[in-house]
Every structure is written in structure tokens, then in C-alpha cells.
C-alpha positions, 0 to 999 in steps of 0.5 A: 471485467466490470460486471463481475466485481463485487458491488463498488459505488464508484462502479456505480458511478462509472456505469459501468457495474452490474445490475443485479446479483444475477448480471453480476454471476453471470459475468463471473461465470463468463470471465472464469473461462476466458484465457489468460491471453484472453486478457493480456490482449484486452489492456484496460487503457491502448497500448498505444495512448498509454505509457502505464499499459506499454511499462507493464507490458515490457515490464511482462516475462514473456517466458513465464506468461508462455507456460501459463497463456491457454490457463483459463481464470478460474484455473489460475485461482485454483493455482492460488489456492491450491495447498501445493502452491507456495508463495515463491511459485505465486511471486515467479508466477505474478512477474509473468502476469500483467495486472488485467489478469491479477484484477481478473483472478481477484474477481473470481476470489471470496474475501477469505480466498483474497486472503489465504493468497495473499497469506502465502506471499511474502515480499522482504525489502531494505532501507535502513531496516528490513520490511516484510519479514514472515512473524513481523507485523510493521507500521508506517508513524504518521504523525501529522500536524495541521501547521506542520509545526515540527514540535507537534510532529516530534510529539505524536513521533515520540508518542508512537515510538513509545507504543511501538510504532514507526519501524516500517516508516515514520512518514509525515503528510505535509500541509506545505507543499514547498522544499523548505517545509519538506526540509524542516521535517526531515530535518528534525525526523534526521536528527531525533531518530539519529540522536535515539538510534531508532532503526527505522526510515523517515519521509515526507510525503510531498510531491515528489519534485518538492523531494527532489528540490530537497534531495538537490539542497541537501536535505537528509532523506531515507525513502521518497514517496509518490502516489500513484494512478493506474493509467497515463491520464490518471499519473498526469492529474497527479503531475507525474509520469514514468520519466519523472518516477525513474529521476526520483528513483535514481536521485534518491539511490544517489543522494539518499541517506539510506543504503537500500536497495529498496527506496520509494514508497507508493500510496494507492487507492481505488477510485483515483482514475475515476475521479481524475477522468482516466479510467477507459471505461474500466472498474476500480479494481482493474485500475487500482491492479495497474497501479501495482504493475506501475510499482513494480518497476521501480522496486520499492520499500514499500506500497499501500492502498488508502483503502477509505480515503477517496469516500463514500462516491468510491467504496460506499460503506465499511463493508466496500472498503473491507472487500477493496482492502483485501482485494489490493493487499492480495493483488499487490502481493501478487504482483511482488510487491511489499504491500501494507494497507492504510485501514481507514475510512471517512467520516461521512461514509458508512462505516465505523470503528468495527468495520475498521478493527474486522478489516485490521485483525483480518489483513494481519492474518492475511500477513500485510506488512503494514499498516498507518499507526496515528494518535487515537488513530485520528488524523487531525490534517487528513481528517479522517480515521485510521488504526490507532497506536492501540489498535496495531499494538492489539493486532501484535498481541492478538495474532502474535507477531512482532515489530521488524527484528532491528526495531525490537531489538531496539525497544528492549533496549529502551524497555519499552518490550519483552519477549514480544510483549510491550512493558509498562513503559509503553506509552511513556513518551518521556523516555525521549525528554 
């Protein structure tokens, strides 16, 4: 499974990839006629000293994987890509895989295979609005301050609303990781978003018993957030594990102040379990894929990789980074997810604002429901580089889609798009003044 990944640094850094373009054909050719079953009875962490592998497992239609157990790998990537199959027949099939076999199909994938797959998923879910629809590209406003300072945060909000951002998400990253700063955003996110009748779903990505603090006290809250790691040891260095994800689902399904039934939202990104001393010995890929089998079980808004994030240790360059993306946003869709994508990268990597734009104008074609959206697409808390409002208005422009219907229809009413297309008012933050 390692050896025939595609070349990763954190592979590398792991020991565990292959050596040469030659060892690497080598395990592709070997894995290609390895069984479906083969690969359900090899979990990457033990069944029994790890609840992510046990979760996906039980989460597995055992009726479905049945049908398909003696397929071989490279007969499930001539499924994917044969013009017969729909993604209807790829949704059903994914809820009867576990997340080895989807990172093993994945590996047998070119980047365009990745994409024609991922192409014919759709995933369609609801908050407040509804994410995922096919002709409708989505993005997640992320506009974060250095000293949460709600002002500065409202700003790049109504900046990015004014260019047609925010109608997946407006999520921001807090600098404070306390209840009370997690109150004070969303709070002020509630009360401008109500105030403007802008159909879209607020958050603050703290950690998720900060949320449950403020979900407790009263705090108004859409959507609850969580990263996520693709093994028991990997969720436990981030501080949480199933138990703790089901009490946050079922809390916000409680006392969220959106109707649903969608409402959580879980970021991912390879190289996590490596970093955190939980991977088995296992690939970037094979992990970040049980991170969605994870996911899936709580049925959420939304989920995206933060494909450059982690740095050059973990996806060396932009071309790296531009493989990882195309690989989540396939494995995620397979796995029945309502998949997006933070396209970014770091600034001391290999990679540039072109590598950036060629991964961003191919996963809109591959039909990934979202992307991040920041001002100059710089993230001034983060530090570090991502699509830029400019950036996702050209991916609409270019590949002609739309915000979600509910977030258009209130952008011509603000005058801010006609007919699909932005007007002159674009960018005109004091229409909210």
C-alpha cells in the first residue's frame, strides 16, 4: 500500500515509500491484483487497539462489500471510471467499502482518473442552506484576525460577502481558544448575518469542547467543527475521540440554531498521523482516507482537506500538494462525503501562486463543493496562502458555476450578481455600512 503511492515527503520521512519509480510500478502492479477482501482484512491500525478501524468497520454494509469482496483493485478502478457507472452507483458502492480499499483505488488513479471519479459524485447537504448542488461552486469565508478582534473579523466578512463568498460558511479560526472568545464571534457573525438576511451558516473553529461550552451558555451556533485524524492515537493528540464527536453531534442537533440535518464540519489533511506518532506504519494517503470513514459516521455539513497546511516535511512541493488534493477530494466523494478543499500551501514550501490557481481551476472541474475564500487569499492569523475572493470569483467565471441558489438569490437582491455574473457593486463592502 505505501510503495505504490505516488512520491510524498512525509512517505519519505516515514520509511516507508518507494525507492524508486521502479519499486513504486512494481507495488502498483502487485496491489492491482490484490482482492477487495484482501484489503478489508489488513486494517492499517488493529482492530482491536483502535476505535477509528472498529467505527468503520461496523459503519461497513456488509450486503454491499459482499457483491463486490473477490473484485480486485484494478477491477474497482475500471468501475470508477467506466461511462456506465453514475455517481449514484459510486455513493451506494462507497457505504460497502472500508477506507483501505478507497485509498487503494485511489493509488492505482492518474490525477485526471482522480478527478473524472470524483466528477460524477455529488454529495447534497443542509444547515441553513444547501451545499453540494450540481452547477453551484461553494466557499467557506474565513476571515480571521490576529486578536480576534470581532471589527477586523466583521470587515474581511463584509468584504467577502460583497465578492460573493461566505454561502458554503463563514468560519473563522480563533486565536483564543476559550468559550468566551468563541461567544464573542458568533455572536457578532448571529447578529450581522441575521441583521443582512444572508442565507448562509456561521462557525468558529475552536476546539470542539470550547463549542460545547458555548453551545451550553447560550451561544448562538449553525454548524460545530472538528479536526479529525485517521487513527485512535492521531484523534487523542488532537483531544478527542468518538464519544466525544457523537456529544458534540447530538448537542448541536439540540441547541444548534440551525435546522439541519446536516451540522458539523471536519477539516483534514495529510500527514497529521504521522506528525502525531499515529500512523502504523501506514502512508499519508491510507490514513488521511480513514479520517473520512471516521466522517462519515456523523453525517456532516461539510469536510475539506487542508491540503498544504502541515508544510514541506508532509507534501514537498506544489506538485505534491496538487496530487494530495485531488486524491482527498476523489476519496472523500467516494466515501459519500460533501467534500471541499482548502487549496493552499506554505510559504516555505515549494510551491507558488500558479501551482495554487492549476490545483483550483482543476478541482472546479472535478466539482468539489468548496473552497477557503480570504482577503488577497493570505491568512494574516494562519500564516499561509490560500484562494483569494478574486480567485473563487474566476473559478465561477471560468468554469461557469454558481453560488448555491438560496446565497444567489440573495446577491441580486443586494445587486451585487446578475444572471450568474457579479456586477459592478462587486467588492463594494459599504453596502453593509
Amino acid at each position: 500500500m505505501a510503495r505504490a503511492n505516488e512520491l510524498k515527503s512525509g512517505d519519505e520521512l516515514a520509511g516507508v515509500a518507494a525507492t524508486s519509480d521502479m519499486e513504486r510500478i512494481a507495488a502498483k502492479r502487485v496491489l492491482a491484483d490484490l482482492t477487495l477482501n484482501d484489503i478489508r482484512e489488513n486494517p492499517a491500525a488493529p482492530y482491536d487497539k483502535d476505535e477509528v478501524t472498529r467505527l468503520i468497520e461496523a459503519d461497513l454494509d456488509k450486503e454491499i462489500f459482499a457483491k463486490v469482496k473477490d473484485w480486485t483493485v484494478a477491477q474497482l478502478r475500471e468501475h470508477v471510471l467506466s461511462a456506465n457507472t453514475t455517481g449514484e452507483d459510486l455513493l451506494t458502492l462507497g457505504q460497502g467499502l472500508t477506507s483501505e480499499c478507497i485509498a487503494a483505488v485511489a493509488k492505482l488513479m492518474t490525477n485526471m482518473d482522480l478527478a473524472l471519479g470524483a466528477a460524477k459524485i455529488r454529495v447534497i447537504t443542509h444547515a441553513n442552506t444547501t451545499l453540494g448542488l450540481r452547477g453551484r461552486f461553494s466557499v467557506r469565508l474565513q476571515p480571521n484576525h490576529t486578536t480576534d478582534n470581532p471589527d477586523g473579523i466583521l470587515a474581511s466578512t463584509m468584504e467577502g460577502l460583497s465578492w460573493g463568498m461566505g454561502d458554503a460558511l463563514i468560519g473563522v479560526n480563533p486565536v483564543t481558544d476559550t468559550w468566551e472568545a468563541t461567544s464573542a464571534i458568533l455572536n457578532r457573525l448571529y447578529d450581522f448575518t441575521r441583521a443582512f438576511g444572508v442565507p448562509t451558516q456561521i462557525c468558529c473553529l475552536a476546539h470542539i469542547t470550547t463549542q460545547m461550552e458555548a453551545l451550553r451558555r447560550g451561544t448562538p451556533m449553525d454548524v460545530m467543527f472538528q479536526s479529525l485524524a485517521g487513527s485512535e492515537i492521531s484523534c487523542n493528540a488532537f483531544g478527542i475521540n468518538n464519544a466525544m464527536l457523537a456529544e458534540g453531534t447530538a448537542m448541536i442537533a439540540e441547541k444548534g440554531t440551525a435546522p439541519g440535518p446536516n451540522l458539523m464540519y471536519f477539516e483534514t489533511g495529510q500527514g497529521s498521523e504521522l506528525s502525531s506518532g499515529g500512523h502504523h506504519g501506514a502512508d499519508q494517503v491510507t490514513m488521511e482516507a480513514r479520517c473520512y470513514g471516521l466522517a462519515r459516521h456523523y453525517k456532516p455539513f461539510m469536510v475539506n482537506t487542508v491540503v498544504g497546511f502541515i508544510g514541506p516535511e508532509y507534501l514537498y512541493n506544489g506538485r505534491q500538494v496538487a496530487r494530495a488534493g485531488l486524491e482527498d477530494h476523489f476519496m472523500g466523494k467516494f466515501h459519500g462525503l460533501p467534500m471541499g478543499c482548502d487549496v493552499c500551501y506554505t510559504n516555505h514550501m515549494d510551491a507558488d501562486q500558479n501551482d495554487n490557481e492549476n490545483l483550483a481551476i482543476i478541482l472546479g472541474a472535478a466539482g468539489c463543493n468548496f473552497f477557503m475564500g480570504l482577503p488577497m487569499g493570505d491568512d494574516i492569523m494562519l500564516n499561509y496562502q490560500s484562494t483569494s475572493f478574486h480567485d473563487n470569483a474566476s473559478v465561477r467565471e471560468l468554469l461557469g458555476l454558481r453560488p448555491t441558489p438560496e446565497f444567489e438569490q440573495w446577491m441580486e437582491r443586494m445587486g451585487l450578481m446578475k444572471a450568474g455574473r457579479l456586477t459592478s457593486s462587486a467588492g463594494n463592502m459599504g453596502l453593509f455600512l
